[in-house]
LUMTOR-419984 format. One record per residue (C-alpha): residue number from 1; residue in one letter; x, y, z. Coordinates in Angstrom, 1 decimal. Example, Ala and Ser with C-alpha at 12.3 -4.5 7.8 and 13.67 -1.06 7.14 Angstrom:
// LUMTOR-419984
ATOM  resi  resn    east   north      up
ATOM     1     A    12.3    -4.5     7.8
ATOM     2     S    13.7    -1.1     7.1
END
This chain:
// LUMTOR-419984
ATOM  resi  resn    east   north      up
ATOM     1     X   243.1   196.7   173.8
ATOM     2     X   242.2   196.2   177.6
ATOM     3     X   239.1   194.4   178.5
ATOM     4     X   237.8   197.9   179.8
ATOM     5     X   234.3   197.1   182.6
ATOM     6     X   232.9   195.0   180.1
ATOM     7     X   234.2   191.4   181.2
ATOM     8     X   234.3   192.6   184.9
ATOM     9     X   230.5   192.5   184.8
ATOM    10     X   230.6   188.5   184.5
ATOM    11     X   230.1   186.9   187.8
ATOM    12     X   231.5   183.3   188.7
ATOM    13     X   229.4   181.6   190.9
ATOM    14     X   231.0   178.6   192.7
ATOM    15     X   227.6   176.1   194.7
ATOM    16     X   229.2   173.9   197.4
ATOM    17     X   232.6   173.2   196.2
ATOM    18     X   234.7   170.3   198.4
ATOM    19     X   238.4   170.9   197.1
ATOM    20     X   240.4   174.1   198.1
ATOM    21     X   242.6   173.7   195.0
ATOM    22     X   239.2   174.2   192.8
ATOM    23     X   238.6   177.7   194.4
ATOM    24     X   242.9   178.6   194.4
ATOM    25     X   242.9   177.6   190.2
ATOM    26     X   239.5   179.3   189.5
ATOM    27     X   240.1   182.3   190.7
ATOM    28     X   244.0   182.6   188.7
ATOM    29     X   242.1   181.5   185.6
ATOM    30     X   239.6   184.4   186.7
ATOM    31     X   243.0   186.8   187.1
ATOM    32     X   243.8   185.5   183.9
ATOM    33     X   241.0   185.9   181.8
ATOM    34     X   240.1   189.1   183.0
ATOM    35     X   237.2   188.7   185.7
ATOM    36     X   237.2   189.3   189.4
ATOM    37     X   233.7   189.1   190.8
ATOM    38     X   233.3   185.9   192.7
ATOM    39     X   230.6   184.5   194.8
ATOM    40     X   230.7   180.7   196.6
ATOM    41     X   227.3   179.4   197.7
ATOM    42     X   228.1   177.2   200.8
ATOM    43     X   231.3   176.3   200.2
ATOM    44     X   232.7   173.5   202.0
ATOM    45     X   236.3   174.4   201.1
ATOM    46     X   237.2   177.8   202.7
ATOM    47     X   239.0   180.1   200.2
ATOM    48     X   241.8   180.9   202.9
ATOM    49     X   242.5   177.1   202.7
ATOM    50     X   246.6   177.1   201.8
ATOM    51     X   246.3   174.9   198.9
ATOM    52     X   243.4   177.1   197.6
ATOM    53     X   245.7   180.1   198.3
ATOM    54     X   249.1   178.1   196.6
ATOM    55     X   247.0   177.6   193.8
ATOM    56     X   245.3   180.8   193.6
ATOM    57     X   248.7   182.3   191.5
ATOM    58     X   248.5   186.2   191.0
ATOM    59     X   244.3   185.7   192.1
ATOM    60     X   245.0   186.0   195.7
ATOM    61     X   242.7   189.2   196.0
ATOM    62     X   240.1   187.3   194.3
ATOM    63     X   239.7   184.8   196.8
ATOM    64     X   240.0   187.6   199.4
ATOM    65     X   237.2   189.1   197.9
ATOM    66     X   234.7   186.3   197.3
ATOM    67     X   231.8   186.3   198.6
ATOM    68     X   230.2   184.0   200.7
ATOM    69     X   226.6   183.5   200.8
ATOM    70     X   224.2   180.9   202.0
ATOM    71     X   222.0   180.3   198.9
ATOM    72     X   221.6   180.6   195.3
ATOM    73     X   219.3   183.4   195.0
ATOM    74     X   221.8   185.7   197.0
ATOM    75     X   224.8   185.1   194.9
ATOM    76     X   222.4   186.2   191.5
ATOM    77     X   221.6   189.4   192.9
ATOM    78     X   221.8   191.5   190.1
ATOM    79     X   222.3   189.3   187.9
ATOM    80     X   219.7   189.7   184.8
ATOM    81     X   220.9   186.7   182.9
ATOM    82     X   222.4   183.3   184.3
ATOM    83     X   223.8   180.5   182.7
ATOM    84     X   224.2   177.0   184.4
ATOM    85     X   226.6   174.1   183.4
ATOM    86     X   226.0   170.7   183.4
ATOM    87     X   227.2   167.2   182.6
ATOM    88     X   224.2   165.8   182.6
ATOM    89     X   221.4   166.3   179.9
ATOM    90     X   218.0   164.9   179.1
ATOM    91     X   214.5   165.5   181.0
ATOM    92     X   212.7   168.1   181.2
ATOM    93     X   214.8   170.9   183.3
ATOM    94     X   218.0   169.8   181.6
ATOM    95     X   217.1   170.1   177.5
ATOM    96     X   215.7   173.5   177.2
ATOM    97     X   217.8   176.6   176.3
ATOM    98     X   220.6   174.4   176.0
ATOM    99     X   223.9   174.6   174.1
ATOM   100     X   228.0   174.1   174.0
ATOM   101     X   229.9   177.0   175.5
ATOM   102     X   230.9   178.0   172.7
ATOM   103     X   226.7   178.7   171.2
ATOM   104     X   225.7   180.1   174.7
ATOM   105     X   228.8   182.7   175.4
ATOM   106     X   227.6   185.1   172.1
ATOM   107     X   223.9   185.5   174.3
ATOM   108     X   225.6   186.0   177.4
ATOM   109     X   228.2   188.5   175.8
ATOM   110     X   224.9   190.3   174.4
ATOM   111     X   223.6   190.4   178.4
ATOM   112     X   226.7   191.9   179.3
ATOM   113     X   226.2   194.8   177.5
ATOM   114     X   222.9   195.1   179.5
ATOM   115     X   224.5   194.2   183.2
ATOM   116     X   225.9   191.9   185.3
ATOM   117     X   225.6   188.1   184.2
ATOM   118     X   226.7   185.0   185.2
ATOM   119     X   228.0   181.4   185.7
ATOM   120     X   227.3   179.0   188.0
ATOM   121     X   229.3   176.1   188.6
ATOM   122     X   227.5   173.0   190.5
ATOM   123     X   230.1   170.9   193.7
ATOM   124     X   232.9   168.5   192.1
ATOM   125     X   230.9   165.1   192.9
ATOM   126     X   227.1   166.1   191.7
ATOM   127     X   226.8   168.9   189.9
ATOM   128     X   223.9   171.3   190.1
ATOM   129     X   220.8   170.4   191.5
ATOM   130     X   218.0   170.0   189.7
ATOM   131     X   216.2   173.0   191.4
ATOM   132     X   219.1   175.1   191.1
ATOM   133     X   219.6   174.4   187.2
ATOM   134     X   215.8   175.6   186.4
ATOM   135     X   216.5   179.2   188.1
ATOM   136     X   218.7   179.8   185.6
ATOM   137     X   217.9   180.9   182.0
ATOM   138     X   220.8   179.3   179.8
ATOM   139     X   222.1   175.8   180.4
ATOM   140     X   225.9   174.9   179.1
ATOM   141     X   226.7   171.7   178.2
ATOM   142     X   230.8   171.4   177.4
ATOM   143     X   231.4   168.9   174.6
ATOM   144     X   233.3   165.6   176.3
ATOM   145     X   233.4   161.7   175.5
ATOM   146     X   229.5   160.5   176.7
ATOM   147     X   231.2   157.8   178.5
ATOM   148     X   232.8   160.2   180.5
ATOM   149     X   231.2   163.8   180.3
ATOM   150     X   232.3   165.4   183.8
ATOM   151     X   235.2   167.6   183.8
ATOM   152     X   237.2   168.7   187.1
ATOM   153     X   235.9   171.6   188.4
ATOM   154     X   238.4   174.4   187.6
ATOM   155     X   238.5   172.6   184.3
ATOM   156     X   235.0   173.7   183.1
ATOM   157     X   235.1   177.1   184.5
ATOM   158     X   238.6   177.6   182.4
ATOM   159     X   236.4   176.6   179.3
ATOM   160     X   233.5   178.3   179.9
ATOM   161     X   235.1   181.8   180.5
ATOM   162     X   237.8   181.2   177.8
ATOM   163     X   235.1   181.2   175.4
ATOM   164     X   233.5   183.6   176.6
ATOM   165     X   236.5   186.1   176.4
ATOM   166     X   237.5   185.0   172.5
ATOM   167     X   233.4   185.8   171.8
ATOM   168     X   234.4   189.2   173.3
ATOM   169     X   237.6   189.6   171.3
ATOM   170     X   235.9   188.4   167.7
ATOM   171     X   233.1   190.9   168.4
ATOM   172     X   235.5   193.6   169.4
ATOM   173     X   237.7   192.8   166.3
ATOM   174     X   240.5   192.4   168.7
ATOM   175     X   243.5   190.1   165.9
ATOM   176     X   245.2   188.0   167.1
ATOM   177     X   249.2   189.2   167.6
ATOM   178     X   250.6   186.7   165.0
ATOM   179     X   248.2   188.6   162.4
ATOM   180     X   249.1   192.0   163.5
ATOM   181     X   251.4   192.7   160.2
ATOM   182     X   249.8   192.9   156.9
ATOM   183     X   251.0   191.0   153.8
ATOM   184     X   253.7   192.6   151.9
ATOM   185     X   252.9   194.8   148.7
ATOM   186     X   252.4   193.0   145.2
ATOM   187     X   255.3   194.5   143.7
ATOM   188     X   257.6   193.3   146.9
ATOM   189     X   256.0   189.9   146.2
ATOM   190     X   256.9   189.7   142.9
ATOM   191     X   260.6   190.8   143.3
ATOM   192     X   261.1   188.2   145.7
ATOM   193     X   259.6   185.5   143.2
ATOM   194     X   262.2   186.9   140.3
ATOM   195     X   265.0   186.3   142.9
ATOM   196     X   263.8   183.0   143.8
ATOM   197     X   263.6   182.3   140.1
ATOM   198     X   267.0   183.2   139.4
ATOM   199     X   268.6   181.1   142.7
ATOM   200     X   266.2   177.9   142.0
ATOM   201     X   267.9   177.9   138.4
ATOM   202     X   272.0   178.4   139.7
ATOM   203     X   271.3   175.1   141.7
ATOM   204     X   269.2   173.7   138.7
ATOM   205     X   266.3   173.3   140.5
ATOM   206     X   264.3   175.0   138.0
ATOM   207     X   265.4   174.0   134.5
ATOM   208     X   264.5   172.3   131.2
ATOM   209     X   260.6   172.3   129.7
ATOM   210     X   259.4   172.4   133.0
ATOM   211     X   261.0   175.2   134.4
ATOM   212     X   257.9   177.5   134.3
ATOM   213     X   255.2   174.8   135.5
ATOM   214     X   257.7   174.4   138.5
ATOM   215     X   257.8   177.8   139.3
ATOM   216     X   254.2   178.4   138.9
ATOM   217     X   253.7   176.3   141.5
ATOM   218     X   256.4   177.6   144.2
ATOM   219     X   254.5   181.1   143.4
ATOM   220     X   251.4   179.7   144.0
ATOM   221     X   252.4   178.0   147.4
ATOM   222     X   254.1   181.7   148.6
ATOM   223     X   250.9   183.5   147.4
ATOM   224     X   248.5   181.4   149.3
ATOM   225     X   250.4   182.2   152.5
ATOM   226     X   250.4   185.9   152.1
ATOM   227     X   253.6   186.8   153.3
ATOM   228     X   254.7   189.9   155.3
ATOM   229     X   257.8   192.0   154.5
ATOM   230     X   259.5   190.8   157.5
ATOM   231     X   259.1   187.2   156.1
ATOM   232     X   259.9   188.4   152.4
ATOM   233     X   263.6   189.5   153.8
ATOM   234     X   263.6   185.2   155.3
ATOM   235     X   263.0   184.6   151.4
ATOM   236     X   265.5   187.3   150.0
ATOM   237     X   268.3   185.7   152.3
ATOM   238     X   267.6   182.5   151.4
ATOM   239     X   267.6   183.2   147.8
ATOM   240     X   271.2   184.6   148.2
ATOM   241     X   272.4   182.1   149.9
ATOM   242     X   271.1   179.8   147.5
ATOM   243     X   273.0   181.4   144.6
ATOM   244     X   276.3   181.8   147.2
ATOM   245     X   276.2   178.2   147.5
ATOM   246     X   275.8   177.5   143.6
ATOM   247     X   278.8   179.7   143.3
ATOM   248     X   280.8   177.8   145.9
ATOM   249     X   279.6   174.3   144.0
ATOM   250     X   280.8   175.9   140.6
ATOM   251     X   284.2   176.7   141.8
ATOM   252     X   284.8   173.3   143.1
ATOM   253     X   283.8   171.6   140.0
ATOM   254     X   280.7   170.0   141.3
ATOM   255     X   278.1   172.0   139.7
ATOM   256     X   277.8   173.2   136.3
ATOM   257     X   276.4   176.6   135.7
ATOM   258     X   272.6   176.4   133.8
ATOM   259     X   271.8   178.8   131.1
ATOM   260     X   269.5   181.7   132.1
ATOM   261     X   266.1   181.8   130.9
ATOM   262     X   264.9   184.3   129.5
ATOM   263     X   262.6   185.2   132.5
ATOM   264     X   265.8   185.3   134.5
ATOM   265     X   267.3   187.6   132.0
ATOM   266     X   264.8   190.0   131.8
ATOM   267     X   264.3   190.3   135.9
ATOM   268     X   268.0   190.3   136.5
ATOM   269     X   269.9   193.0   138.2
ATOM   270     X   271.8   195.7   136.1
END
């Protein structure tokens, strides 16, 4: 599934950012993630700086694209819902409509559906301003040790739009690619446990009174991980090797052949 207009209509807003590299790494993880509307608000890095460019990695047209603008208010033009982060927490401005990225991203997903949104990012050494923080509507707060809360710059904006993509994938239903195959039919299941059964008793893993307990549990353990076929055949070829190397063992002397159980007799191939 491609991320279609819907992510496109999230706007990164950079205020006063010092270090080139910041703008280079924000806009690849922008590239990455998906996004490509960018607006800086008095930068004091310039986006055609070479280190922002080096580390701008496959986002080079994003950078050439930013825009430049003097204040706040012009870079949110458009915008009907804004989300501000900060280190910082307590007073009045700074503990209303606040929450972790992860809380805020489902509200601003919702505004997407509605129009362009977006996030504004405060300059590496202070952070937003008090005055800029209150013109915007949601407040995120990314979860850090308290004795040492402030992230690096491209840093936050990585969490803050990673989040907000996975909110967009769980509410699309979008699985992720190890979970693509489903888990293999009961009956395949169950010959793959007979199989197992009959190898785990050739190198007498499985025998005596508590040959059944044992096995209940190695079933239990496969069930619970809901195999798929492609990881049944794994089990099928180590079950013949298992009984290929109790044949080897028997030839040599060094392994005595156990009796078949009766559960082994009954699921055994004619």
């Amino acid at each position: 599934m491609t991320d279609g207009p819907l992510l496109h209509n999230a706007r990164v807003v950079l205020v006063r950012t010092q270090v080139a590299g910041n703008l280079g790494s924000v806009a690849r993880i922008m590239r990455n993630l998906g996004l490509d509307d960018l607006v800086l608000v008095s930068p004091e890095a310039s986006p055609s700086d070479p280190q922002a460019r080096q580390l701008s990695t496959h986002g080079e047209a994003i950078l050439e694209r930013a825009r430049v603008v003097s204040d706040l208010g012009a870079a949110l033009e458009g915008c009907h819902l804004v989300a501000a982060t900060s280190a910082r927490l307590g007073g009045l401005l700074r503990s209303h409509t606040v929450g972790f990225a992860h809380e805020i991203m489902p509200r601003l997903l919702a505004g997407l559906d509605q129009g362009k949104i977006a996030l504004v990012f405060g300059p590496e050494r202070t952070g937003l301003f008090n005055e800029e923080v209150t013109r915007c509507h949601l407040l995120i707060h990314i979860d850090a040790e308290a004795d040492y809360p402030a992230l690096n710059l491209a840093q936050a904006v990585t969490i803050c739009l990673h989040e907000l993509r996975s909110a967009w994938r769980r509410r699309e239903g979008v699985r992720s690619p190890i979970l693509t195959e489903p888990p293999a039919p009961f009956e395949a299941f169950d010959r793959i446990c007979q199989e197992l059964r009959i190898a785990l008793e050739e190198i007498r893993y499985l025998h005596g009174d508590k040959a059944d307990q044992l096995m209940h549990g190695v079933r239990h353990l496969l069930a619970r991980a809901q195999p798929t076929a492609m990881e049944l055949g794994l089990l099928m070829g180590l079950a013949r090797q298992l009984r290929w190397a109790a044949r080897q063992l028997e030839e040599a002397g060094l392994l005595t052949r156990a009796p078949a159980s009766p559960r082994s007799k009954e699921s055994a191939p004619d």
